[in-house]
C-alpha positions as CSV (number, residue, x, y, z in Angstrom):
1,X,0.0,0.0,0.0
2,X,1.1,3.7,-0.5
3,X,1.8,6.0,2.0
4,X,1.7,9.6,0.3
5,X,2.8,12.2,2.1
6,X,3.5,15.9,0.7
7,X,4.4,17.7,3.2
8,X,7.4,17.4,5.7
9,X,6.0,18.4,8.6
10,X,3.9,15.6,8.2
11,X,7.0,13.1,7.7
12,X,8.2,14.3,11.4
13,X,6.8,12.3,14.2
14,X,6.1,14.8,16.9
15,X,7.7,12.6,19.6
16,X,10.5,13.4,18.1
17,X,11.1,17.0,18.3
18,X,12.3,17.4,22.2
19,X,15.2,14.4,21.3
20,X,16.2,16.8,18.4
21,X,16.3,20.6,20.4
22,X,17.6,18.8,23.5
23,X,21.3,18.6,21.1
24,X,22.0,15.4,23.5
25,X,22.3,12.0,21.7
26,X,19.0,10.1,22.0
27,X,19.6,7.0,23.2
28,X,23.2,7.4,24.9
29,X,26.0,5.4,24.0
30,X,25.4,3.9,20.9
31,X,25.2,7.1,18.8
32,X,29.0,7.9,19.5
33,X,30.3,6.9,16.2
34,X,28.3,10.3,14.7
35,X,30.5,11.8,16.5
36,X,33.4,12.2,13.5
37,X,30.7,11.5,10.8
38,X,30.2,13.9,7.8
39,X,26.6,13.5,6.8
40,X,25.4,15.4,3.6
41,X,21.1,15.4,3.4
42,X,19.6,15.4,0.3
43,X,15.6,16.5,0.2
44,X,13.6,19.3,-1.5
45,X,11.6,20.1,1.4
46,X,13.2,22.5,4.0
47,X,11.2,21.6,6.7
48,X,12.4,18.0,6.6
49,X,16.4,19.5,5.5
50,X,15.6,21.6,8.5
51,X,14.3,18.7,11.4
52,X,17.3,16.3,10.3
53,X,20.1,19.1,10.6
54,X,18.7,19.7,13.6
55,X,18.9,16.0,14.8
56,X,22.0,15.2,13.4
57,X,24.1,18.4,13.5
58,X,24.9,18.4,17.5
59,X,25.5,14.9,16.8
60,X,28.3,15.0,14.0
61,X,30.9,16.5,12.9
62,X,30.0,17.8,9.8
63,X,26.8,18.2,8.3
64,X,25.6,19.5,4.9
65,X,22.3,19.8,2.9
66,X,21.3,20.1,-1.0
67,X,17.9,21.0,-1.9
68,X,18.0,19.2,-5.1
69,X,20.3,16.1,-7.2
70,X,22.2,18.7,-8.9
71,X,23.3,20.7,-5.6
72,X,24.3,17.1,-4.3
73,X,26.5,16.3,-7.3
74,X,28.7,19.5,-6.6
75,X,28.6,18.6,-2.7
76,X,30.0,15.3,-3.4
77,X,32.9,16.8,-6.2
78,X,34.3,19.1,-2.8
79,X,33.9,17.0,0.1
80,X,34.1,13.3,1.1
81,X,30.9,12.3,3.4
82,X,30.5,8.8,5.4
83,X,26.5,9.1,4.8
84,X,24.2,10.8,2.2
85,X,20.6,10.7,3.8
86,X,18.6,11.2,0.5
87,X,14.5,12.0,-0.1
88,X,13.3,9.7,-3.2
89,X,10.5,11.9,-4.8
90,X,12.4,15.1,-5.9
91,X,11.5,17.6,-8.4
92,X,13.6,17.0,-11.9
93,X,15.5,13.6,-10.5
94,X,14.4,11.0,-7.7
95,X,16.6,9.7,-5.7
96,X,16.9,6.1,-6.8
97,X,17.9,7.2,-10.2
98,X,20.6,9.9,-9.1
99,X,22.4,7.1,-6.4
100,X,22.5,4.7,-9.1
101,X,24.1,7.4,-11.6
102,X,26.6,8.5,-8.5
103,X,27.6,4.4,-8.0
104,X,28.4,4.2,-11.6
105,X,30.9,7.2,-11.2
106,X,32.6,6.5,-8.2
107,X,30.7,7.3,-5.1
108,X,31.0,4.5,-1.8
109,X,29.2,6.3,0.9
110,X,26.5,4.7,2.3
111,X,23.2,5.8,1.3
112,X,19.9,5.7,3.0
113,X,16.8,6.5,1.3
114,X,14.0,8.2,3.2
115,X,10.6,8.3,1.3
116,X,6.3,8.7,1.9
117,X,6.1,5.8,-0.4
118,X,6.3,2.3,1.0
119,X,5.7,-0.5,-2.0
120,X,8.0,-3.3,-2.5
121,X,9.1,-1.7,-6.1
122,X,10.2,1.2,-4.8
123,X,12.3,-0.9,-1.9
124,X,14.0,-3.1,-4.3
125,X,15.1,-0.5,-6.9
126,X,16.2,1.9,-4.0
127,X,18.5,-1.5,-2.9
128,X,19.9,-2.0,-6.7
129,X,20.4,1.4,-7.1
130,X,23.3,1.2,-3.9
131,X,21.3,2.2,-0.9
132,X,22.1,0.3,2.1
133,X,18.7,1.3,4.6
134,X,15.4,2.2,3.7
135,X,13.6,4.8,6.0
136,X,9.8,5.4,5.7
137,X,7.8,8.6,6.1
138,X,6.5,9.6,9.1
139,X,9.6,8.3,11.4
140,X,11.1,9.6,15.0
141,X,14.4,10.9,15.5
142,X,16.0,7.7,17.1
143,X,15.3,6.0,13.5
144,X,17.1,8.3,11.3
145,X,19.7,8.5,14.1
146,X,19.6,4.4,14.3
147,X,20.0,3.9,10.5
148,X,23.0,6.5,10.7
149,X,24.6,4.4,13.1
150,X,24.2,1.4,11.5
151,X,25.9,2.6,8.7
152,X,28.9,4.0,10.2
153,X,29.3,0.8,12.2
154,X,28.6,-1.7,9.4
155,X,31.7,0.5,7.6
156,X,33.7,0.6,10.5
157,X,33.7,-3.1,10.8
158,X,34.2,-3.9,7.0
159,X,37.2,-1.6,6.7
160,X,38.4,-2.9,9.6
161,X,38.2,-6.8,8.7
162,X,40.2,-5.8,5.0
163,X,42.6,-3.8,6.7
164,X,43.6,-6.5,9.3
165,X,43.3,-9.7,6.3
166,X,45.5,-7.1,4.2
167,X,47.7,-6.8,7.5
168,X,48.1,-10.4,7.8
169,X,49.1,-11.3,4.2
170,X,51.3,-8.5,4.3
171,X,53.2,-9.1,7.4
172,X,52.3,-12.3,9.2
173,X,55.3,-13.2,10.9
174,X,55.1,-9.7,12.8
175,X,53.2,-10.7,15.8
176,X,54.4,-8.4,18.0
177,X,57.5,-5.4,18.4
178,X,54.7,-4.0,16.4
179,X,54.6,-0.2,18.0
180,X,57.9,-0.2,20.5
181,X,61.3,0.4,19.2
182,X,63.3,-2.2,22.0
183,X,66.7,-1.1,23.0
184,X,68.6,1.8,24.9
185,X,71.4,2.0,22.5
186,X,72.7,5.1,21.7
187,X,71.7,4.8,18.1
188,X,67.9,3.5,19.2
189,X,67.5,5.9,21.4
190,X,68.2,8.5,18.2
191,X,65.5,7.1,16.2
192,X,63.3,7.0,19.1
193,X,64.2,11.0,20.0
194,X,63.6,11.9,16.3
195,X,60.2,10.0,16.3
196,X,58.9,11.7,19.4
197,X,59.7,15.1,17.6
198,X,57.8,14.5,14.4
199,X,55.1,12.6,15.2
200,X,52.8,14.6,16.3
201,X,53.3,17.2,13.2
202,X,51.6,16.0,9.5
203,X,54.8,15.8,7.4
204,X,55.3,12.6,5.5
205,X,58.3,10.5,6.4
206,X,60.7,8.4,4.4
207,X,62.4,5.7,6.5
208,X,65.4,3.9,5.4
209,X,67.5,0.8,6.1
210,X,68.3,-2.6,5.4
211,X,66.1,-5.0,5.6
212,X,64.8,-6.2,9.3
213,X,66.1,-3.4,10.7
214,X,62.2,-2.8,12.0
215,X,60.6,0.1,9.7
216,X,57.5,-0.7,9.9
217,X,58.2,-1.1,14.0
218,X,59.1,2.3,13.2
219,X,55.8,3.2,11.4
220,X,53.6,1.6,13.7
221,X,55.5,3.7,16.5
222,X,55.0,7.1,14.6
223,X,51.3,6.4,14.2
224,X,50.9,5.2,17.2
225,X,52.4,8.8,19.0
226,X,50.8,11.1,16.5
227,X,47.3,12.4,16.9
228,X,45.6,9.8,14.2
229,X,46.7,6.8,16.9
230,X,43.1,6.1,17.3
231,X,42.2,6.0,13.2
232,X,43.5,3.3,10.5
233,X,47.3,2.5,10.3
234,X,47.0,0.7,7.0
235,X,50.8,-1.2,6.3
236,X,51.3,-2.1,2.1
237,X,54.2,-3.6,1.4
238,X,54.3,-2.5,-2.4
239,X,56.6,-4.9,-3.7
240,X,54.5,-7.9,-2.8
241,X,51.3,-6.6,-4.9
242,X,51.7,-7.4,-8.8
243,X,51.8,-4.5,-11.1
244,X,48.7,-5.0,-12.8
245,X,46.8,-5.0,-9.3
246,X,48.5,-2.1,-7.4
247,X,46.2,0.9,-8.8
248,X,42.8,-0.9,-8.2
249,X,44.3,-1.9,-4.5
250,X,45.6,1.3,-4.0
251,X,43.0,3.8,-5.3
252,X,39.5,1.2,-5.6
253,X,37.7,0.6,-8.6
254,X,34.2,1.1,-9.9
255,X,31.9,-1.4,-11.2
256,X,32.4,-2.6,-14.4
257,X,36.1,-0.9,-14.3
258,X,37.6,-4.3,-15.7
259,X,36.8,-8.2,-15.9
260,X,36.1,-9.1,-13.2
261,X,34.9,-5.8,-11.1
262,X,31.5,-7.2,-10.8
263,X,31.1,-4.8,-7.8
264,X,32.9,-1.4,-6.7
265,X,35.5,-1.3,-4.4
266,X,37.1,1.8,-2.3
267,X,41.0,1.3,-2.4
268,X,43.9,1.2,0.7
269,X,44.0,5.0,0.4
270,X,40.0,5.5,1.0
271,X,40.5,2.9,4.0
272,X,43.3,4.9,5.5
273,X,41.0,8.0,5.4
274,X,42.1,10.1,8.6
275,X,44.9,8.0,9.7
276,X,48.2,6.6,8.4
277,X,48.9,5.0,4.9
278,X,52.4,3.2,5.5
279,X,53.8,2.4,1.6
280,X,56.3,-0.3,2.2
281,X,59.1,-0.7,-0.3
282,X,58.2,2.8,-2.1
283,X,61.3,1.8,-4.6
284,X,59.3,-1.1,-5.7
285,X,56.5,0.9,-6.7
286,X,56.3,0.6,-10.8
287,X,57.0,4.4,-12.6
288,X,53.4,4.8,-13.5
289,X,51.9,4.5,-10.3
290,X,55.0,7.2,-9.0
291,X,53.5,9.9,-11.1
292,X,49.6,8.6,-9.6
293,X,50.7,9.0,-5.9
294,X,52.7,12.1,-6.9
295,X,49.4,13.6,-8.0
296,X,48.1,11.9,-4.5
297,X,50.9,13.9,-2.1
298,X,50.3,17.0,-4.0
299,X,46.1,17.6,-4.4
300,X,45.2,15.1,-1.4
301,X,42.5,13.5,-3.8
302,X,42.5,9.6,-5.3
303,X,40.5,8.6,-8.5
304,X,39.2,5.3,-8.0
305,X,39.9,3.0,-11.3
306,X,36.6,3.7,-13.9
307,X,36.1,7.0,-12.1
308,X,35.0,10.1,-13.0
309,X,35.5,11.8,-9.7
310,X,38.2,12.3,-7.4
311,X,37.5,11.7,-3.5
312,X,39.2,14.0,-1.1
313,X,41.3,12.4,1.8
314,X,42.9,12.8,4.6
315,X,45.7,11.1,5.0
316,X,49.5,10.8,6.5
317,X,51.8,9.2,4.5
318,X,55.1,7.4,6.5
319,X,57.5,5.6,3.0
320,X,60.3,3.0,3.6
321,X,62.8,1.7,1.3
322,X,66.0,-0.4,1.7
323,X,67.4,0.9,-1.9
324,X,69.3,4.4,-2.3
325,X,66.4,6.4,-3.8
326,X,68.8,8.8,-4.9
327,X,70.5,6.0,-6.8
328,X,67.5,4.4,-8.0
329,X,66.4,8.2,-9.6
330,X,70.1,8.2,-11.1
331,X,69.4,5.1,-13.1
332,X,65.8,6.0,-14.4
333,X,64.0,4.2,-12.6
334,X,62.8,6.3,-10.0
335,X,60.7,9.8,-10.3
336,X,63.1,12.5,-9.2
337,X,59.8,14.6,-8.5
338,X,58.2,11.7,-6.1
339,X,61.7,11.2,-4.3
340,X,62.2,15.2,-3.6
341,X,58.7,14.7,-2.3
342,X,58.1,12.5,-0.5
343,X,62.2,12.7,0.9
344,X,60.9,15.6,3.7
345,X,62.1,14.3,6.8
346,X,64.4,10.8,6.6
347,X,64.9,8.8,9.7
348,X,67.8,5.8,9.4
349,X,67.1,2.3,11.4
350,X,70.4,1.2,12.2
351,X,71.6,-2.6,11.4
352,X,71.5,-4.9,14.2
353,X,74.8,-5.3,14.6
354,X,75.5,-1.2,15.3
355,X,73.3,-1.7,18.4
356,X,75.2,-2.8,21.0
357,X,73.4,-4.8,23.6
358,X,70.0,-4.2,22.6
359,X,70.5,-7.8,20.6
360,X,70.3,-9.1,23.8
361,X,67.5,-7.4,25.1
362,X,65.7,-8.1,22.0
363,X,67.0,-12.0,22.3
364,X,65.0,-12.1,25.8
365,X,61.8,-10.6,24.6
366,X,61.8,-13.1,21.4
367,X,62.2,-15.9,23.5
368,X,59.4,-15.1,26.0
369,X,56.8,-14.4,23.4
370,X,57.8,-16.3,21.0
371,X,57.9,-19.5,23.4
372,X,54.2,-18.2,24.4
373,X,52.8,-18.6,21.0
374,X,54.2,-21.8,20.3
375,X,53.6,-23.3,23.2
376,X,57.6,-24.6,24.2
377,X,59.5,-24.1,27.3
378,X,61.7,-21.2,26.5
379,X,65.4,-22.2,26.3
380,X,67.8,-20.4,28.5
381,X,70.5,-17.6,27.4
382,X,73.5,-18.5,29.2
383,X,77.2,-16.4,28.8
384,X,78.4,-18.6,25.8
385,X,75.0,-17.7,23.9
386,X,75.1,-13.9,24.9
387,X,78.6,-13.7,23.8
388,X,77.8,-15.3,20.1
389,X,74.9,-13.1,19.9
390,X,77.5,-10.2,20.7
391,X,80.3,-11.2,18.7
392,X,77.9,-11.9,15.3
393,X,76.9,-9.5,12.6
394,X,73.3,-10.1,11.4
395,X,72.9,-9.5,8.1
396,X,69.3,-10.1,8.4
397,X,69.5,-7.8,11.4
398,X,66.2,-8.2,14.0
399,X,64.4,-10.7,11.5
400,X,67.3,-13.3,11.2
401,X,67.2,-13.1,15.3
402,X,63.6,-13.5,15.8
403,X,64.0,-16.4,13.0
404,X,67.1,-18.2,15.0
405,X,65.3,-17.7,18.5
406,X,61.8,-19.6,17.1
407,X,64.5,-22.0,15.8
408,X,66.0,-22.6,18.8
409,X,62.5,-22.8,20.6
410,X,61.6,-25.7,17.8
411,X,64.6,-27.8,18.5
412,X,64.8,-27.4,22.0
413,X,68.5,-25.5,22.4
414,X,70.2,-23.3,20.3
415,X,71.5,-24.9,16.9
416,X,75.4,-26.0,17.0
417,X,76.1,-23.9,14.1
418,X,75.9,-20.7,16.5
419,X,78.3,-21.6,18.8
420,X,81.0,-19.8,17.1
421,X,79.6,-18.3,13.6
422,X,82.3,-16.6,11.4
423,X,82.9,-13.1,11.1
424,X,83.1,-11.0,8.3
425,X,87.2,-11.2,8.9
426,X,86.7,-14.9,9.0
427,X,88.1,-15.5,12.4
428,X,86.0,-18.0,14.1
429,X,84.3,-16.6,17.6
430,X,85.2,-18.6,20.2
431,X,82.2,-18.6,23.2
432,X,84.3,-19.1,25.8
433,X,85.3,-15.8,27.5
434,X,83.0,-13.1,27.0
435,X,86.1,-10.3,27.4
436,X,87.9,-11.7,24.5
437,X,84.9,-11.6,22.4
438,X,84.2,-8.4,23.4
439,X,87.9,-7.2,22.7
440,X,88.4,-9.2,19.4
441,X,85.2,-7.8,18.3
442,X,86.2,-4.1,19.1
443,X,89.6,-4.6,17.8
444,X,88.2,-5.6,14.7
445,X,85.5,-2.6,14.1
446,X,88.3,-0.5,14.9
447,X,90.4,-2.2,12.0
448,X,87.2,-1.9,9.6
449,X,87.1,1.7,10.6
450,X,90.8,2.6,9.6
451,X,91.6,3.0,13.6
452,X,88.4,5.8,13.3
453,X,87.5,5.6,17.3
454,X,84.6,8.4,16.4
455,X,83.2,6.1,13.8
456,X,84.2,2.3,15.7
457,X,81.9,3.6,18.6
458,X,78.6,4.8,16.2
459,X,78.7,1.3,14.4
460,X,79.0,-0.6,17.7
461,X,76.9,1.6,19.6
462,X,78.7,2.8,21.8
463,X,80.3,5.9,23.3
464,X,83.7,7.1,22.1
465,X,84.8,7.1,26.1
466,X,83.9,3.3,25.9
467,X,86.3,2.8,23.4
468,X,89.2,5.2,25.1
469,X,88.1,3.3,28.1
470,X,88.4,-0.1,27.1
471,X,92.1,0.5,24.8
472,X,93.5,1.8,28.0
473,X,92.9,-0.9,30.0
474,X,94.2,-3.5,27.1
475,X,97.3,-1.1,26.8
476,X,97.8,-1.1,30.3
């Protein structure tokens, strides 16, 4: 049966005016996700424009309103909104016809479609069109404010399952270390200064190092001290996504944007709206996506593949590489534009080795967690192991020791092969006297180093007095 109803004053249930001037949320609790919403209302009337911005503005953080389709369309070109609350029967376009025109061009936001007229018809071409709740005319305040909520959590929740099955392709064996940066090194406690100092401020960051030196650690930390710690921290490592796929992970896709998009898609950068995109691997990123998230850094605005329109967002971008970018822009295979760009504040991660003791620090923790998730007795650290663990050189830096430590958990001791590893001067450490490992291992940075004390103490994290100290007493 239909329900006409032409005016809005008679689409307002008058029990629920006093929710609406009272500015508190109706119903307590579960209305706090309006609370960063941007909500754009879409009806001719202005009475019923008028009763929902009065519901919803004291609710949210942003609220706008178009009298008409076309005022919508240039609402929805300037700003990004997380709900469209749209009237069907509209002079010049209804609303069923002007959502499914806006899916087909790149709109996501959810949609809910408020309408007098009731029929099934009208129900199931308002739910192929793209709308995701169904309000009828006359209806309280709590129900528009309910639907709202509903559709901010159902987004919540399904950006949050992608982001965290993304997370755990990405970087599965990271199952903790994630936001700390362990050690009290001189050159940890560096990065660790320099991260407390940018954090907070919205400057994109390019970290560098070798590879398990702990840069997304880093990232994670970053985030985690800045003031978008309680939005998405969304890690893509970009060398482990294949060319052809990157853009449409990246920036989304419409429907119908190639074989296989049977159904529109917002992209890593829409899901990392208001919080941190980390791009993993940056030098990996193929040369025509470089000049795409150039265009990204500079306008703050992504194209989703098939799109017509760009989508604003709000984003901080953190970059790692373990390649010289300035090398890789040498060779042509590197924008020199993206690099000077996105190179605005650099922060190093030491190798393991240039650490000093915090491999042994970083040994315990490995072996308490890591014993805890699989389920083994931890095995015990004694001198000989702490000096081995001192005297190596990592090249794999804190992933080859997390990898020996669940080794050593598997078989129950550590392997025989790490009872004296080489060195890269191929003298064989010898575990049993933890001051001559100590003073072969200085010796020889200071013979890498050209007798450079300055330089012997940074790589072994250390300070120069140690290594006056320490010659003294073997001089003595």
């Amino acid at each position: 049966m239909n329900l006409p109803t032409s005016k809005a004053s008679a689409a307002i249930s008058p029990a629920a005016e006093p929710a609406a001037k009272s500015g508190k949320s109706a119903g307590g609790p579960e209305f706090s996700a309006l609370a960063q919403a941007s909500i754009l209302i879409v009806d001719d009337e202005p009475g019923m424009r008028n009763f929902l911005v009065r519901t919803l503005g004291p609710r949210c953080k942003h609220v706008e309103e178009a009298a008409d389709t076309d005022e919508a369309s240039r609402k929805l070109d300037k700003s990004r909104f997380d709900v469209v609350i749209l009237d069907n029967i509209m002079p010049g376009k209804n609303g069923v016809d002007w959502l499914a025109e806006q899916r087909a061009v790149g709109f996501f936001a959810d949609a809910i479609l408020i309408t007098a007229y009731a029929d099934l018809d009208t129900a199931i071409q308002a739910l192929r069109a793209g709308a995701v709740d169904f309000v009828l005319k006359p209806f309280r305040s709590n129900q528009i404010l309910n639907a709202v909520a509903r559709c901010l959590d159902r987004v919540r929740l399904q950006r949050e399952n992608y982001v965290l099955r993304y997370a755990l392709r990405a970087s599965s064996d990271r199952t903790f270390l994630r936001d700390n940066l362990i050690g009290e090194s001189p050159a940890t406690r560096s990065v660790r200064e320099t991260i407390a100092r940018v954090a907070r401020l919205p400057t994109s960051i390019l970290l560098t190092g070798e590879s398990g030196t702990g840069k997304e650690v880093a990232a994670r930390s970053i985030h985690s001290l800045s003031d978008r710690a309680d939005k998405p921290f969304v890690p893509v490592n970009c060398a482990a996504i294949p060319p052809e796929m990157i853009e449409g992970e990246l920036f989304g896709h419409i429907k119908g944007a190639f074989t296989g998009a049977d159904s529109g898609r917002e992209g890593l950068f829409l899901y990392a709206h208001g919080g941190t995109l980390f791009l993993d691997e940056i030098g990996e990123l193929p040369l025509p996506m470089q000049s795409k998230l150039l265009r990204v850094l500079e306008d703050r605005r992504v194209r989703p593949v098939g799109s017509e329109r760009e989508v604003p967002v709000d984003l901080r971008f953190i970059f790692a590489t373990n390649a010289d970018l300035q090398k890789e822009v040498e060779r042509g295979r590197f924008r020199a534009d993206l690099y000077y760009r996105l190179n605005v504040m650099q922060i190093h991660l030491p190798l393991l080795k240039d650490r000093g003791d915090d491999v042994q620090e970083l040994a315990t923790i490995f072996m308490s967690k890591l014993s805890m998730q699989l389920g083994m007795p931890p095995v015990p650290i004694d001198n000989s192991v702490r000096a081995a663990l001192a005297s190596y050189d990592w090249p794999g830096n804190v992933r080859e020791l997390r990898n020996l430590i669940e080794r050593t958990l598997i078989l129950g001791a550590f392997p025989d092969d790490f009872a004296g590893p080489q060195r890269n001067d191929g003298q064989a450490a010898s575990a049993d006297s933890l001051a001559d490992l100590e003073r072969r291992h200085i010796l020889s940075v200071l013979k890498e180093t050209g007798g450079n004390r300055e330089e012997a103490a940074r790589r072994l994290g250390v300070s120069r007095k140690t290594i006056d100290r320490k010659l003294a007493l073997w001089n003595g």
